[in-house]
Backbone bond lengths (Angstrom), bond angles and torsions (degrees), N, CA, C in turn:
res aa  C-N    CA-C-N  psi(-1)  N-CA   C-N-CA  omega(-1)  CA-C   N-CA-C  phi
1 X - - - 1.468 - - 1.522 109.54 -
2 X 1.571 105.27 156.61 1.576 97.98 -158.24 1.816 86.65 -143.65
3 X 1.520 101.78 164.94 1.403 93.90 170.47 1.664 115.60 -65.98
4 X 1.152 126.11 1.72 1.485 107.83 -170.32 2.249 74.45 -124.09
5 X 1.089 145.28 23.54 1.353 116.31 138.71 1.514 142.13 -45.04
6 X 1.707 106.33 103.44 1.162 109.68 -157.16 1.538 109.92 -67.59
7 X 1.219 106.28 -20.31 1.953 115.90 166.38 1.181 126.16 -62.52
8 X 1.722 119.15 -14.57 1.259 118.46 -174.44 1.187 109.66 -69.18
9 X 1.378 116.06 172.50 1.695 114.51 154.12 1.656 115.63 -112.14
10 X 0.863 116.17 120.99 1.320 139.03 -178.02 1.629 111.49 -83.99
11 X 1.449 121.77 171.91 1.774 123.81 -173.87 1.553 94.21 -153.97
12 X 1.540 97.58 113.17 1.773 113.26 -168.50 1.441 86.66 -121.45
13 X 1.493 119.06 106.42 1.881 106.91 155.39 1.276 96.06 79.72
14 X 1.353 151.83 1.71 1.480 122.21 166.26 1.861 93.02 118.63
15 X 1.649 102.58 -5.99 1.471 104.60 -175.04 1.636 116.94 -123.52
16 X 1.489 117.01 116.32 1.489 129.31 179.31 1.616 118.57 -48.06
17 X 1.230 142.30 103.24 1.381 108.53 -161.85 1.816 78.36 -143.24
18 X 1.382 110.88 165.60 1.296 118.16 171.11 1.652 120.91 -81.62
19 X 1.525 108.48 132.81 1.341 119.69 -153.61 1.916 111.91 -30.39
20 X 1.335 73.16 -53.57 1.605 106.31 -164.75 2.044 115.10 -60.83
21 X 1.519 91.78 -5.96 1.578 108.58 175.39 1.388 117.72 -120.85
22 X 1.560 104.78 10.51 1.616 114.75 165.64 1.458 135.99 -79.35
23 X 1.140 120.94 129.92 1.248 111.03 173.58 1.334 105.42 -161.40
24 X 2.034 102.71 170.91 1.229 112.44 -177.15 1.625 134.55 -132.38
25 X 0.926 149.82 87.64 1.475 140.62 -157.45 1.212 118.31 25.03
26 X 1.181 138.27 132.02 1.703 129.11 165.61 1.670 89.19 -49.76
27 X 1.604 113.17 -65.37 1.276 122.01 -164.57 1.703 125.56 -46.80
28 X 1.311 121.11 -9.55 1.246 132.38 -173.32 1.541 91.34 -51.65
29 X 1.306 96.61 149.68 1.776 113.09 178.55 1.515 91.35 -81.38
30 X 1.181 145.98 -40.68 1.262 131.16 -168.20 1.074 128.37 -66.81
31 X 1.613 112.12 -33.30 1.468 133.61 148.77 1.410 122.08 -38.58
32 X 1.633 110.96 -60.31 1.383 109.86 -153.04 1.507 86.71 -95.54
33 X 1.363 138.87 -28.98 1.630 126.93 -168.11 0.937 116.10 -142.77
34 X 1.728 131.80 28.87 0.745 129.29 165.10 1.941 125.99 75.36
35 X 1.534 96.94 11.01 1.329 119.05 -178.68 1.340 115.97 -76.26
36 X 1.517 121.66 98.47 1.365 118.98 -160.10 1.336 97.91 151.00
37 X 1.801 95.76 144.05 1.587 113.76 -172.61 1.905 101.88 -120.88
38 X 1.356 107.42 171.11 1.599 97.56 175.65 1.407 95.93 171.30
39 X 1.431 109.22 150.60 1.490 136.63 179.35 1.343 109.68 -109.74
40 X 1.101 109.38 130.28 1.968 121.06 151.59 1.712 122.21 -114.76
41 X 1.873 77.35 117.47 1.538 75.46 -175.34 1.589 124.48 -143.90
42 X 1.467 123.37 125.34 1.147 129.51 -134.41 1.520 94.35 -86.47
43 X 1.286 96.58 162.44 1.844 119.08 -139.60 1.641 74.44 -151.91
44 X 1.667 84.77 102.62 2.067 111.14 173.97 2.008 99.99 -94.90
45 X 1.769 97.24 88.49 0.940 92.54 168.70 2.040 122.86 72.65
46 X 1.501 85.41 6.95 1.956 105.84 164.11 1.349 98.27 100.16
47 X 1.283 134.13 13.68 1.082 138.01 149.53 1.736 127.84 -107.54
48 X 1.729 106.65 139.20 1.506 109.04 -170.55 1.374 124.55 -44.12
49 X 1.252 139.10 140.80 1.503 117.47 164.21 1.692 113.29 -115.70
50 X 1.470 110.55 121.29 1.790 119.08 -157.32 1.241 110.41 30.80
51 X 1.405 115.17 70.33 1.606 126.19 158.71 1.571 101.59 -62.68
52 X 1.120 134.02 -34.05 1.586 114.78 -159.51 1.812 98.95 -72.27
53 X 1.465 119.88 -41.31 1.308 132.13 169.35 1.452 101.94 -42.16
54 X 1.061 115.45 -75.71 1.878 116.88 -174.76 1.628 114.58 -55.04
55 X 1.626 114.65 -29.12 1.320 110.97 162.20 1.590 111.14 -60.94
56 X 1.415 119.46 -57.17 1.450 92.10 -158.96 1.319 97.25 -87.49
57 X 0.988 158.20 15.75 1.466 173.07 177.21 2.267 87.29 -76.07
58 X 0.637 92.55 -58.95 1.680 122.36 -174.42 1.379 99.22 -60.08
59 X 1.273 105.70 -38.91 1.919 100.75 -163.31 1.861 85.68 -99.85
60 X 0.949 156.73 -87.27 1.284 145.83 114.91 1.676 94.41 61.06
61 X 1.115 124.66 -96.60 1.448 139.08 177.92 1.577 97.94 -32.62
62 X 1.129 114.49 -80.67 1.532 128.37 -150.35 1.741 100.29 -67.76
63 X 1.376 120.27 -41.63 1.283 114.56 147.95 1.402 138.19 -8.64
64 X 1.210 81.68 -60.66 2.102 101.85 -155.87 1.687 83.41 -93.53
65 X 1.252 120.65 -12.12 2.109 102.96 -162.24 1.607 71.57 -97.72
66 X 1.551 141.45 -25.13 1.586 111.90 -164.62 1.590 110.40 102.94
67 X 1.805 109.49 -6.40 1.486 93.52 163.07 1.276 129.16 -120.71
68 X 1.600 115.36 175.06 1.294 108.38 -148.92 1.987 112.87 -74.62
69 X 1.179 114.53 117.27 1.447 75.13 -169.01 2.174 113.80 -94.61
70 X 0.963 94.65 160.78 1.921 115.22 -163.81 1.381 86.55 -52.40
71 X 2.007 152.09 -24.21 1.078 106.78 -144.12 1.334 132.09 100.21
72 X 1.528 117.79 120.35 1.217 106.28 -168.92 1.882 130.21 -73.33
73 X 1.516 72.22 -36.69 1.996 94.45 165.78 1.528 122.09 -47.78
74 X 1.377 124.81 -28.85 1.267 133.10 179.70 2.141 97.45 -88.47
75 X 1.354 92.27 -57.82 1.753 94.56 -172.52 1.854 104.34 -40.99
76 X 1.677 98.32 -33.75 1.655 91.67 177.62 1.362 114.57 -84.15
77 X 1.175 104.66 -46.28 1.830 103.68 157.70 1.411 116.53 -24.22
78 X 1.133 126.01 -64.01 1.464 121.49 -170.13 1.493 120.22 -67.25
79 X 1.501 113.87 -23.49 1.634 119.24 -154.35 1.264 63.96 -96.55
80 X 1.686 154.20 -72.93 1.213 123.27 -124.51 1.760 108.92 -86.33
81 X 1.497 101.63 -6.46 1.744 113.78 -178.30 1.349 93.61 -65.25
82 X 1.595 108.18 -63.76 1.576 125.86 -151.42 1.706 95.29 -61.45
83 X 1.174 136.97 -27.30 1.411 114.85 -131.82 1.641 76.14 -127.96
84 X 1.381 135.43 -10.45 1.562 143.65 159.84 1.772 106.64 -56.79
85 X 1.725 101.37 -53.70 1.520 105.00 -152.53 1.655 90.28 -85.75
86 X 1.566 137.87 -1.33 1.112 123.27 177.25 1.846 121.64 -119.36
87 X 2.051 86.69 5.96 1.604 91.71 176.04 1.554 113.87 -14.36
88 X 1.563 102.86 -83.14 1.578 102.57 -155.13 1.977 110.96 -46.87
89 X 1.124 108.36 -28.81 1.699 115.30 -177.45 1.687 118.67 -64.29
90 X 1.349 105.45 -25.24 1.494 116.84 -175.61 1.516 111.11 -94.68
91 X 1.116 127.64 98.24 1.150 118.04 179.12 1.559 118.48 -141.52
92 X 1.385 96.97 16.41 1.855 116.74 -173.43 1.927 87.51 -99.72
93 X 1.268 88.60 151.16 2.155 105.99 174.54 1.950 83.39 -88.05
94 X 0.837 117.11 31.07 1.711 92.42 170.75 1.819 103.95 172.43
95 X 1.789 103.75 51.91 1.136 110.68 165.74 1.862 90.55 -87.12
96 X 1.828 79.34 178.23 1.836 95.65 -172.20 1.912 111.68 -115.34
97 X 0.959 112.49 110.33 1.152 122.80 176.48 1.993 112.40 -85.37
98 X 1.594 120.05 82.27 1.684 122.97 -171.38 1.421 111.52 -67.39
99 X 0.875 122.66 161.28 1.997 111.45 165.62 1.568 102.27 -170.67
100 X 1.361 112.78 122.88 1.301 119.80 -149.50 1.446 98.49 -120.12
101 X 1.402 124.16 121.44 2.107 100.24 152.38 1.826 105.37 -119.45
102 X 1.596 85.98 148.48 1.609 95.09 -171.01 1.381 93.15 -92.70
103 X 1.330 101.74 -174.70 1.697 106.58 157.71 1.208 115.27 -115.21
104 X 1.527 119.98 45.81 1.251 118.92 171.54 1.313 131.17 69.98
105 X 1.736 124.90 174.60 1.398 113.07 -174.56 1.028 108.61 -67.47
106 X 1.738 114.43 149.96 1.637 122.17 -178.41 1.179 119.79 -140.01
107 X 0.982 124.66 -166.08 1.769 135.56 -166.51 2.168 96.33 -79.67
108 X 1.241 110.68 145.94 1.667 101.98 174.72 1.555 99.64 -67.08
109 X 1.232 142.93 6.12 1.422 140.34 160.46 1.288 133.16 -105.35
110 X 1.008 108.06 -125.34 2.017 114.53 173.57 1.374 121.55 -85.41
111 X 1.421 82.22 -36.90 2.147 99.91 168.76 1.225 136.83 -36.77
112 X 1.171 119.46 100.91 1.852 115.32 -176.04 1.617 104.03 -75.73
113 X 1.445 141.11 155.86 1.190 144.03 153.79 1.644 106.75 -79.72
114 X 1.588 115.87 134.69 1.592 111.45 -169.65 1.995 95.68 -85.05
115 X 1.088 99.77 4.70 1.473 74.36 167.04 1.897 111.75 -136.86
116 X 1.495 101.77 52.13 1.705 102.73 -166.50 2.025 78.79 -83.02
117 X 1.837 81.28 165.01 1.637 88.53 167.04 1.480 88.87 -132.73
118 X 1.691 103.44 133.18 1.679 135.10 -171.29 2.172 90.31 -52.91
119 X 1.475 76.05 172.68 1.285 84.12 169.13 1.410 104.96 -141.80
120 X 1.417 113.82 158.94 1.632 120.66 -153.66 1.826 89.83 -139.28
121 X 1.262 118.10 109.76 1.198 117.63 173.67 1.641 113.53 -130.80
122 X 1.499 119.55 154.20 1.686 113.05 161.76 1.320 94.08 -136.82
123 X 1.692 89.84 172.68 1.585 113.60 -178.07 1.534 105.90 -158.51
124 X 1.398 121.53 141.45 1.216 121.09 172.36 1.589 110.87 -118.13
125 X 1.648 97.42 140.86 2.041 93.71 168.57 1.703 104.51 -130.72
126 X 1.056 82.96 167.55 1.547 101.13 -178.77 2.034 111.26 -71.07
127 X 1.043 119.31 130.93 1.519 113.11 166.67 1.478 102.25 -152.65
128 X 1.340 95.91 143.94 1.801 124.73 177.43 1.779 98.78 -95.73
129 X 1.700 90.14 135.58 1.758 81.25 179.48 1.303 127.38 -67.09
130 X 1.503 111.63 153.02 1.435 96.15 -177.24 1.536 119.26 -82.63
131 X 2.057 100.30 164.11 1.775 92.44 -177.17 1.694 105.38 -55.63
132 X 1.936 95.46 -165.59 1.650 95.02 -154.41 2.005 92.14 -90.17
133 X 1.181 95.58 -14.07 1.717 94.07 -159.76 1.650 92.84 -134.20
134 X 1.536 109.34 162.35 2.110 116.15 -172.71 1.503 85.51 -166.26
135 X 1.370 103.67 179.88 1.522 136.21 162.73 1.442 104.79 -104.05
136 X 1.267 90.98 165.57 1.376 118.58 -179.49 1.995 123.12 -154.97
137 X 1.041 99.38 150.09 2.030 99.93 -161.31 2.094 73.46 -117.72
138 X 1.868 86.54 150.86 1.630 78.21 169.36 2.121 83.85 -110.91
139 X 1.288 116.68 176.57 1.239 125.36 177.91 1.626 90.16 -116.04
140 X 2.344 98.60 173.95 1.102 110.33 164.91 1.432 119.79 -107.87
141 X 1.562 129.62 7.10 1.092 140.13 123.52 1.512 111.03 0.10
142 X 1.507 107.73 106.67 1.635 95.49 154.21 1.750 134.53 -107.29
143 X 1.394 121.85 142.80 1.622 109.23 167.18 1.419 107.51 -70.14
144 X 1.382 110.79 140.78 1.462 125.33 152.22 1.206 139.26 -112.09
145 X 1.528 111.36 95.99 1.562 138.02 -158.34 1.624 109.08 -62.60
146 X 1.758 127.29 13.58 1.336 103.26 169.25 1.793 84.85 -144.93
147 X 1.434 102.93 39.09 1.772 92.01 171.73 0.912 102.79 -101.54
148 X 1.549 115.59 148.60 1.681 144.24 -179.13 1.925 91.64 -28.10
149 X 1.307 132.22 -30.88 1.405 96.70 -169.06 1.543 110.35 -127.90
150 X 1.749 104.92 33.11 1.467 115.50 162.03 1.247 126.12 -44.42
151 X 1.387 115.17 132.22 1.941 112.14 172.13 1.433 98.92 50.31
152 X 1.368 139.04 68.71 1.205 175.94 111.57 1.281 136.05 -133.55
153 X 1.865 93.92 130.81 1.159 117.48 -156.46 2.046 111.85 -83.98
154 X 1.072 103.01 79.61 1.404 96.17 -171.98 1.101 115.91 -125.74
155 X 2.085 124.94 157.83 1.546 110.20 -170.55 1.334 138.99 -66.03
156 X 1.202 104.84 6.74 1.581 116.96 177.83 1.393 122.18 -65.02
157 X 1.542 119.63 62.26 1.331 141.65 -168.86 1.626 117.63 -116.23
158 X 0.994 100.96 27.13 1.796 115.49 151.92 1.700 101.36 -45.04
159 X 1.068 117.69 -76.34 1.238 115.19 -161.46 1.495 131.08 -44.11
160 X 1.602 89.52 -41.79 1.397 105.59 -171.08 1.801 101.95 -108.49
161 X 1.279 117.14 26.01 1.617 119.66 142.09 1.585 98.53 -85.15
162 X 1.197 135.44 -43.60 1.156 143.07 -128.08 1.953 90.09 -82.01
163 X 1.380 98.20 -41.24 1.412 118.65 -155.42 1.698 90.92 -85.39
164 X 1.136 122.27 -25.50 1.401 106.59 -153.34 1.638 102.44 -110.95
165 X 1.640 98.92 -21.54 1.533 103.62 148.58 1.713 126.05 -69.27
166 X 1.213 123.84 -13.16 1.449 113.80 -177.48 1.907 93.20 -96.26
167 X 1.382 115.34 -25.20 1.607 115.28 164.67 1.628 110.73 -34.36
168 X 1.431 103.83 -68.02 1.212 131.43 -162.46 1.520 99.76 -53.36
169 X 1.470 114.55 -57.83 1.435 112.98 -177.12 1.234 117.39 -37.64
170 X 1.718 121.17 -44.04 1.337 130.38 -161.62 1.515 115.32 -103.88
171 X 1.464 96.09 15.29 1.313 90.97 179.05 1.300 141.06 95.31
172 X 1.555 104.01 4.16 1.468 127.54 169.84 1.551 117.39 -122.50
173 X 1.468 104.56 178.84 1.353 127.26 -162.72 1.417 114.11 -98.25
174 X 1.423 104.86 -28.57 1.592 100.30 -176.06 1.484 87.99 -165.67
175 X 1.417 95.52 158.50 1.485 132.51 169.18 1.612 118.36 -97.07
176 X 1.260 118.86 134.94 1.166 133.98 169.83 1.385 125.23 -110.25
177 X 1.412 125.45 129.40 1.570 130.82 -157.69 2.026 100.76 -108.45
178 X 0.945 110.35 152.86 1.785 127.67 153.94 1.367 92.45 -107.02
179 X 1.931 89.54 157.36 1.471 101.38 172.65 1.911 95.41 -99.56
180 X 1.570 114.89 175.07 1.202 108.57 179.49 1.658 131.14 -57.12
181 X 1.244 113.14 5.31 0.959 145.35 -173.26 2.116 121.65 -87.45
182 X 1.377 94.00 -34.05 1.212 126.41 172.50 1.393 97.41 100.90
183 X 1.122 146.64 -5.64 1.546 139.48 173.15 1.364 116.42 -75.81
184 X 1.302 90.94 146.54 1.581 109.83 -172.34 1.762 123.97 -71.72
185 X 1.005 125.69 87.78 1.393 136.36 155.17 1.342 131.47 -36.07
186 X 1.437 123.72 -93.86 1.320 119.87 -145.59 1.800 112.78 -175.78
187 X 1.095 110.03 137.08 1.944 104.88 -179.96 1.296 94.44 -64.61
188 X 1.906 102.35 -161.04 1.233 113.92 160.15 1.027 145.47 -84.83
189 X 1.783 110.92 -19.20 0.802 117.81 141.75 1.816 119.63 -141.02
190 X 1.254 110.16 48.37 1.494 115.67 157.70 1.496 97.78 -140.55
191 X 1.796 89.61 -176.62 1.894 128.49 -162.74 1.945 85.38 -101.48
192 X 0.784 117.43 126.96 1.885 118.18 154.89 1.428 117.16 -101.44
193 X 1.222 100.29 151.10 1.743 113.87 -168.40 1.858 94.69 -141.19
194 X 1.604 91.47 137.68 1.400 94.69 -178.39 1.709 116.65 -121.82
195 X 1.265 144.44 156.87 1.233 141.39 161.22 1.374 122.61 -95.26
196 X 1.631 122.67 104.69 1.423 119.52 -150.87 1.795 88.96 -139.48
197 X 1.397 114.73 115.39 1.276 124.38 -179.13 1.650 123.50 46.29
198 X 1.318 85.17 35.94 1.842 108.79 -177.56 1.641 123.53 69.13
199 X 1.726 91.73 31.44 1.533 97.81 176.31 1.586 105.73 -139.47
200 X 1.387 102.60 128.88 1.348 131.71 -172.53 1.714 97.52 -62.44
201 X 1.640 110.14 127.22 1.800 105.00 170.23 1.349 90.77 -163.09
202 X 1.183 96.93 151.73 1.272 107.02 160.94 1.766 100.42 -162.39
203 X 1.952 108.72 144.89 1.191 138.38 -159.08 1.591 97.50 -41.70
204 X 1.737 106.31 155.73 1.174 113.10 -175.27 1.615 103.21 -102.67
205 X 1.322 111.43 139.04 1.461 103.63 168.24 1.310 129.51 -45.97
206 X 1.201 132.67 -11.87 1.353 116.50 139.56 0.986 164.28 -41.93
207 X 1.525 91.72 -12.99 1.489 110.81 177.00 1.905 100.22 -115.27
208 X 0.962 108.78 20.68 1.288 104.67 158.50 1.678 131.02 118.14
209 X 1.468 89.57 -6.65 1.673 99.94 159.32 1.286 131.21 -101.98
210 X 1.383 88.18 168.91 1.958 104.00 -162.58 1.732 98.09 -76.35
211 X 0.971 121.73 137.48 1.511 135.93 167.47 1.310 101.88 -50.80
212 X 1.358 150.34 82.09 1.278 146.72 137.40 1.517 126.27 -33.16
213 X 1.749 110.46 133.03 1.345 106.28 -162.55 1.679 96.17 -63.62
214 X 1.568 108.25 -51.70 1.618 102.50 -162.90 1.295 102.33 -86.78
215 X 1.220 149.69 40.61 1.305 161.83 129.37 1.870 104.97 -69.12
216 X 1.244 110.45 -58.82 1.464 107.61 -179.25 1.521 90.54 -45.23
217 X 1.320 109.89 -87.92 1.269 142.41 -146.40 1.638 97.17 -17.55
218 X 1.767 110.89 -67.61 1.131 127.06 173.75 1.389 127.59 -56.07
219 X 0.892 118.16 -25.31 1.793 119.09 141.29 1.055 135.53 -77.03
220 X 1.550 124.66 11.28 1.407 134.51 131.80 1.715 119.05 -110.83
221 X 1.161 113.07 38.92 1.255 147.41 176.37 1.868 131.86 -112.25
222 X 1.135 68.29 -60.88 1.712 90.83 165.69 1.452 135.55 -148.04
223 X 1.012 113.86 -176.04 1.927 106.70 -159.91 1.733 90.58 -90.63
224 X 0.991 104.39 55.10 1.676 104.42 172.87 1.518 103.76 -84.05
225 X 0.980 134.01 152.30 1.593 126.34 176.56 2.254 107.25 -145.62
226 X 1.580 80.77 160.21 2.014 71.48 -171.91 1.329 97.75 -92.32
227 X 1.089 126.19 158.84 1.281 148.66 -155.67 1.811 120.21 177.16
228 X 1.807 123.71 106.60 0.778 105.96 -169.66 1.706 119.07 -73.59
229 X 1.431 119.93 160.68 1.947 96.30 179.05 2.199 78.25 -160.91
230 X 1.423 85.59 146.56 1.517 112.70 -176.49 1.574 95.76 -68.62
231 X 1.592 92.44 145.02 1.393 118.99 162.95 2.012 118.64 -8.78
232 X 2.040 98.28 -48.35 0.980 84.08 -141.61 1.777 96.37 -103.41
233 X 1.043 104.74 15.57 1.282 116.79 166.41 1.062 135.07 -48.44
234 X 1.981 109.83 -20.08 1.378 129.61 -166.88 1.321 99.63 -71.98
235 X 1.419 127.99 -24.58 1.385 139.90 -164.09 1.385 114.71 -106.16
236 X 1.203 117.59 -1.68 1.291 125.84 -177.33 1.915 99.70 -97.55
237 X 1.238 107.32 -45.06 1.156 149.18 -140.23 1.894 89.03 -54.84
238 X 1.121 119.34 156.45 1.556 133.41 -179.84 1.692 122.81 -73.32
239 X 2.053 62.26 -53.63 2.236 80.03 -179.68 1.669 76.39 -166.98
240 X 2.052 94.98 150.91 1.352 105.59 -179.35 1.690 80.39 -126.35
241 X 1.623 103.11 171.12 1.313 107.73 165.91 1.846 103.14 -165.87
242 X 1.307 101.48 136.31 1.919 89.28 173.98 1.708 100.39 -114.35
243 X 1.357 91.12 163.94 1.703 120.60 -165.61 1.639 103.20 -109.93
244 X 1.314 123.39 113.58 1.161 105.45 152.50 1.776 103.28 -143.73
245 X 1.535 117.40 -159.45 1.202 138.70 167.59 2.017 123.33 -31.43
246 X 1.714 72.49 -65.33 1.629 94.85 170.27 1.284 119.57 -77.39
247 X 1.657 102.74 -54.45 1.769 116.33 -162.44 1.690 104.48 -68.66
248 X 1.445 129.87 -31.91 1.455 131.89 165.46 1.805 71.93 85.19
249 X 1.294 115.56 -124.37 1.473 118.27 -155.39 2.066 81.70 -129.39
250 X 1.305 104.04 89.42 1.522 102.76 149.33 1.419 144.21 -69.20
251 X 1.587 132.36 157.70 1.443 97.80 -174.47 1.865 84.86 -111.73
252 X 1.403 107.95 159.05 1.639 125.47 168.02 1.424 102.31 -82.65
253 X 0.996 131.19 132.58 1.373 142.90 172.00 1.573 110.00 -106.58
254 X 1.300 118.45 -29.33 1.238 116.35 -178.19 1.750 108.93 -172.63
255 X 1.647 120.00 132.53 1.169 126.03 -168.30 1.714 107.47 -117.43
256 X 1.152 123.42 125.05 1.426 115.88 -172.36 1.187 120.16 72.08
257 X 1.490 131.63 14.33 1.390 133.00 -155.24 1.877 114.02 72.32
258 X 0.980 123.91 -22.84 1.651 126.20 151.36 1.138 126.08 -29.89
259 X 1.302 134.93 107.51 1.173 118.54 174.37 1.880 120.82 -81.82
260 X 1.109 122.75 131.22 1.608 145.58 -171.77 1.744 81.10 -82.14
261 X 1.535 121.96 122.54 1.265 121.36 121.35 1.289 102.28 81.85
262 X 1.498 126.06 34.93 1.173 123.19 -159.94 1.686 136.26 44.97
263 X 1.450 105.79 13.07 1.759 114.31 -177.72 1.392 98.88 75.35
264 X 1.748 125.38 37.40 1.112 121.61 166.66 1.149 107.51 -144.83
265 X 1.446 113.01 149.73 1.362 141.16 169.04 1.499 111.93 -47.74
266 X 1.309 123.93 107.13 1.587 139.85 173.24 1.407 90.35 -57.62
267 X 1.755 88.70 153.38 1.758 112.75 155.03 1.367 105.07 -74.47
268 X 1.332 143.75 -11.01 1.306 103.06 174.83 1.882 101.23 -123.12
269 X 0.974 128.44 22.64 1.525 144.07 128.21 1.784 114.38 -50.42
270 X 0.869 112.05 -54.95 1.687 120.24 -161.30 1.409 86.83 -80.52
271 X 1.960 124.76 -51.49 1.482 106.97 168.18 1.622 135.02 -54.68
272 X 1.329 106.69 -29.27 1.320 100.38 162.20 1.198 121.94 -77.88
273 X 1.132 106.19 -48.85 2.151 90.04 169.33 1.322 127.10 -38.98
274 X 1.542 108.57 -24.19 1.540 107.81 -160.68 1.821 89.87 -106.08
275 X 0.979 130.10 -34.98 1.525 125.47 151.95 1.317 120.60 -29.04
276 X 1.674 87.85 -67.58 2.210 87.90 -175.49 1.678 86.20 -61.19
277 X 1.446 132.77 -89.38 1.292 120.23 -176.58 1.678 114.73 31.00
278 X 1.947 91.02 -112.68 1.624 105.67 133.72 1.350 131.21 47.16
279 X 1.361 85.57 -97.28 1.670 116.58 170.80 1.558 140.41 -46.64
280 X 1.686 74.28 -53.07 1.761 99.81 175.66 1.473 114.72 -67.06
281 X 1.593 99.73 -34.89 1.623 108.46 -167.50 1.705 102.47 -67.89
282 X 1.629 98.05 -28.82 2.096 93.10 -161.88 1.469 98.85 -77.23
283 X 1.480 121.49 -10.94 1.853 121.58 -152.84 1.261 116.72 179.30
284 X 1.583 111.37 116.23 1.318 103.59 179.48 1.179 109.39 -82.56
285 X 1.498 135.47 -8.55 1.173 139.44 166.93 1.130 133.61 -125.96
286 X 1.442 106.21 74.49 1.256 122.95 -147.78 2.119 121.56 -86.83
């Protein structure tokens, strides 16, 4: 199952409808500009994993973009509708549960209408976990840690298709960004953590990345600590590993064609995996 499974059942507005009979305004701001916030969050086997984190993560987002957000009671409303009407389909520890709100119909430009009403949608797909270790390309793309849509999670991901398609070309999984500064930030869509004189760090959102749920998590996990460190550190670096939704705590084996660590999995990579692990096992909502 895929996000465009027309068999799925999908949750548009408070309403269950089959994937394949969904739709949304041409005019939706999320459509035309990218106006719109949203969480992905993996469903261990059709159940949430730290939804309350991705909620206020969610409320947080929609905040800072200016829209209204539905509420946490509805955000649970939907995961427990959506993830009911697709029981039998979920049966992976690391399918993806999406849930999007727009800000409604808008101007064909930048223009919001002061009286649009948002839109509140989910979707679930199927995913197999990923292996333990990948590559990674860094880009010359920079994050910018004090623009209007810093440390918010919203769909305005032009960039980082852009980035994660030139990954792909070369043979990797993800892209890695500097901020203009030359320091190291954040993939496209994960948190990176590095091993630098036998101490676990990885960049502080200040310098320009998104707060990752399993990035937190793992910094109250382990003695990882933030610490800013340049671009080129990745190469200096012991053992790298990125954090996301899917990836849990992956290890980098090699960046740019470089090999990380001899193309092996660090001791304190394999400890964080087995931490988040860990983690997951004491609480799905942790």
């Amino acid at each position: 199952m895929s996000f465009t499974d027309a068999e799925a059942t999908a949750w548009v507005n408070g309403e269950l409808i089959r994937a394949g009979a969904a739709s949304l305004p041409l005019l939706d701001h999320g459509i035309t500009v990218g106006d719109a916030v949203f969480e992905a969050i993996k469903l261990v086997h059709g159940e949430p994993f730290a939804l309350t984190r991705h909620i206020r993560r969610m409320e947080r987002s929609a905040r800072g973009l200016g829209l209204t957000f539905p509420g946490e009671a509805t955000i649970r409303r939907a995961v427990t509708e959506i993830t009911t009407a697709n029981r039998a389909r979920l049966t992976s520890p690391a399918d993806v549960l999406r849930i999007t709100l727009t800000a409604g119909i808008g101007q064909i430009g930048s223009g919001r209408l002061p009286d649009a009403v948002p839109h509140l949608f989910a979707l679930v797909t199927n995913h197999a976990p990923e292996p333990a270790s990948t590559s990674v390309i860094t880009v010359p793309f920079t994050r910018n840690p004090t623009g209007g849509l810093a440390g918010l999670k919203t769909t305005s991901y032009a960039e980082n298709a852009l980035a994660l398609a030139l990954a792909k070309e070369r043979g990797a999984s993800e892209a890695l960004f500097p901020n203009a500064a030359g320091r190291l930030t954040e993939g496209t869509g994960s948190n990176v953590f590095l091993v630098l004189d036998g101490r676990l760090i990885t960049p502080p959102l200040s310098d320009g990345a998104l707060g990752g749920v399993t990035r937190d998590l793992l910094l109250e996990w382990t003695d990882a600590v933030e610490e800013s460190v340049p671009l080129e550190a990745l190469w200096e670096a012991d053992e790298v590993f990125i954090t996301s939704t899917v990836r849990n705590a992956q290890g980098v084996t090699a960046v740019d064609g470089q090999s990380v660590g001899g193309g092996r999995l660090g001791p304190l990579t394999q400890a964080a995996a087995e931490a988040f692990a860990a983690g997951q096992a004491r609480s799905l909502d942790p």
